[in-house]
C-alpha positions as CSV (number, residue, x, y, z in Angstrom):
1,X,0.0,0.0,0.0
2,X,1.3,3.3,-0.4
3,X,1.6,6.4,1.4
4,X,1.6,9.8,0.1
5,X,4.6,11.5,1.2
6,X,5.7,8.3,2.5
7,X,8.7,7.9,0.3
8,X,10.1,11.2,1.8
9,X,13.1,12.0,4.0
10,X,13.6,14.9,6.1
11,X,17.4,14.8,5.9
12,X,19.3,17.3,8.5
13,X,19.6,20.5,6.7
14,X,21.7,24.0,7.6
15,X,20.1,26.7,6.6
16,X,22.9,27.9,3.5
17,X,22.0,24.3,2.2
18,X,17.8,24.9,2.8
19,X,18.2,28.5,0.7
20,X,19.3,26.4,-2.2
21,X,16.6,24.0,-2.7
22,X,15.1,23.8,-5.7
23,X,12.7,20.5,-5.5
24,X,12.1,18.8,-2.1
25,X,11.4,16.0,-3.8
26,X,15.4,15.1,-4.4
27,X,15.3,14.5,-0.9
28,X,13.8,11.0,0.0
29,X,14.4,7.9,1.6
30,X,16.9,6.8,-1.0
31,X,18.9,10.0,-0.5
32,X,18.8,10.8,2.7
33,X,21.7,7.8,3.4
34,X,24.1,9.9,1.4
35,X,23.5,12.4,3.6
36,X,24.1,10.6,6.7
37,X,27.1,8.5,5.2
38,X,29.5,10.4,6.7
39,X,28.8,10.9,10.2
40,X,26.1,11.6,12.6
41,X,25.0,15.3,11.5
42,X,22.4,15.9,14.7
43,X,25.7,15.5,16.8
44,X,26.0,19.5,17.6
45,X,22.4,20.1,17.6
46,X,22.1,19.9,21.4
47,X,25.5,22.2,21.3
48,X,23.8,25.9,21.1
49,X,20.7,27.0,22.6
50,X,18.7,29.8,21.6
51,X,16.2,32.1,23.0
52,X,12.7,31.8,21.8
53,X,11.9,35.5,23.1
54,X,13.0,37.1,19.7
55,X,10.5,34.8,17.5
56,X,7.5,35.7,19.9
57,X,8.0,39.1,19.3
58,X,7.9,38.7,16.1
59,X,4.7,36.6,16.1
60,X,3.6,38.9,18.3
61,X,4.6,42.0,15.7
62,X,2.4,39.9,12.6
């Protein structure tokens, strides 16, 4: 049976590489092991924490 949307990844992404997406759809189950092949790349995402007071304001402000 399939899914909709099932066939897609949701790779780790920095934001330079997000800007330059052109079709979402090149990233998907059979490409997101590329991705990953060369380490673990959620290792720093626990190393910098951010404030959430800025992007209230600004939800706030729209």
């Amino acid at each position: 049976m399939y899914v909709a949307g099932a066939d897609r990844g949701r790779p780790p992404m920095t934001w330079a590489e997000l800007a330059d997406v052109r079709d979402p759809r090149d990233y998907n189950l059979f490409t997101v092991p590329e991705r990953v092949a060369d380490g673990d790349p959620w290792a720093g995402i626990d190393d910098v924490a951010y404030a959430l007071e800025p992007l209230l304001a600004l939800w706030d402000e729209l």
